[in-house]
C-alpha positions, 0 to 999 in steps of 0.5 A, a space after each residue: 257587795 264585793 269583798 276586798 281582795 286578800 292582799 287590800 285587806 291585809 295592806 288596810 289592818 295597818 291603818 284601819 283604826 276601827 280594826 285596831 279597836 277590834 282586835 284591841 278588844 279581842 287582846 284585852 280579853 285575852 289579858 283579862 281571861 289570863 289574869 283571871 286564870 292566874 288568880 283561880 290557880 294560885 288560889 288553888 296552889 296556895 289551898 292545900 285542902 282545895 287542892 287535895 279536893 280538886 286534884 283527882 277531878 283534873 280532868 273533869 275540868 279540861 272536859 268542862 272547858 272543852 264543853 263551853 268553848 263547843 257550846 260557844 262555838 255552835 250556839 253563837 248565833 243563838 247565844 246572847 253577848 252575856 250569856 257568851 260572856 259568862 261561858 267565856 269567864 267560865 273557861 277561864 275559871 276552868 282552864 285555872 284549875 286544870 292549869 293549877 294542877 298541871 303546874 303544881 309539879 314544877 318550881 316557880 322559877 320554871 313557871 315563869 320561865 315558861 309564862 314569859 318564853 309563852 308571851 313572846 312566841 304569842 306576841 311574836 306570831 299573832 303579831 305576824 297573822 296580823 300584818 301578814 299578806 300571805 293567806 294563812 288559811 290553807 295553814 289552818 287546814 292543815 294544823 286541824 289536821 295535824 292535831 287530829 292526827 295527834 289526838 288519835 296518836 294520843 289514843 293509841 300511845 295509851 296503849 303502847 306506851 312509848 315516850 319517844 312516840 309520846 314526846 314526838 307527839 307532843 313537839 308536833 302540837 306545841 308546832 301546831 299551836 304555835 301556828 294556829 296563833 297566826 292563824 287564828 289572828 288573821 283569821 279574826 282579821 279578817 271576820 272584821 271586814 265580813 261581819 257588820 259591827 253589832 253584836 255579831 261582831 262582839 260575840 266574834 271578839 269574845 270566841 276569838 278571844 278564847 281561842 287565842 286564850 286557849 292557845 296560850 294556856 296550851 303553848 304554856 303547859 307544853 314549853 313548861 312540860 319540855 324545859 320545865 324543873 320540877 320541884 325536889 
């Protein structure tokens, strides 16, 4: 079966209301896994002896999530809708406790300053890998790129230790996540048109889900580190 060509498949997102249901699929996960990350950090937040107990493991929780979304990401094909369900709230849950602690330092007015600056740079630009007729996926080949070359500065600034280094890092992945949300988007667009809808499709909807939910949680915690007020 010849596939469409890139520009029909962008001209036919806008009327295409099985691709509206898709992708409608996709956000609604995306609000869910928010709200359900909300909730796990402000029960931490508010828990000041959970708090004490989960602070010092921060960072087993970062890794746990990065864990589920490679086990998502490679066992798909074996994985059944549910079992991708459960990893899906189970990053969700994960993401909630690293975010809590992550955001304990700064006041409230700057949290949500930062959550609200995140859902329209979110909204802005998956907006746009939506509709766009550009082909985004020479962008996506370079922004893996770019934050392959961030992480591995990362590395080395642990052991130089410069803040100037460390804060160009940082401008280049939160530029890097704000065009991996495009890219994304459109890439989920377009794994409409290539995959027949069943439970491939679903279990697509669910990883693209997380990673759109990932870079938002991302986007969030990098615009509160830059313009964020910690508490006195």
């Amino acid at each position: 079966m010849v596939q469409p060509n890139y520009i029909n498949r962008a001209q036919a997102a806008t009327i295409d209301q099985g691709l509206r249901s898709y992708m409608l699929r996709i956000y609604n996960y995306v609000a869910g896994a928010l709200a359900f990350c909300g909730i796990i950090a402000y029960v931490v937040l508010t828990n000041e002896a959970m708090f004490a107990r989960l602070a010092p493991n921060v960072m087993i929780f970062g890794l746990g999530a990065m864990g589920i979304s490679l086990v998502a990401g490679f066992g798909m094909n074996r994985l059944s809708v549910t079992a991708m369900q459960g990893l899906f709230w189970g990053y969700a849950a994960c993401l909630g406790v690293f975010t809590a602690i992550a955001i304990a330092p700064y006041d409230t007015q700057s949290i949500a300053r930062a959550f609200f600056q995140t859902a329209a740079v979110f909204g802005g630009m998956s907006l746009y890998g939506y509709t766009t007729k550009k082909d985004l996926s020479s962008l996506g080949s370079l922004l893996a790129i770019g934050m392959i070359g961030v992480l591995l500065g990362s590395v080395i600034n642990i052991f130089v230790g410069s803040s100037a280094f460390g804060f160009a890092l940082s401008a280049i992945f939160t530029i890097a996540l704000i065009g991996m949300i495009a890219y994304d988007t459109q890439r989920l667009r377009d794994v409409y048109y290539e995959v027949p809808a069943g439970e491939m499709q679903n279990k697509l909807a669910l990883y693209g889900a997380l990673s759109l939910f990932a870079n938002f949680i991302m986007l969030f915690l990098q615009l509160l580190r830059f313009f964020g007020n910690q508490r006195n």
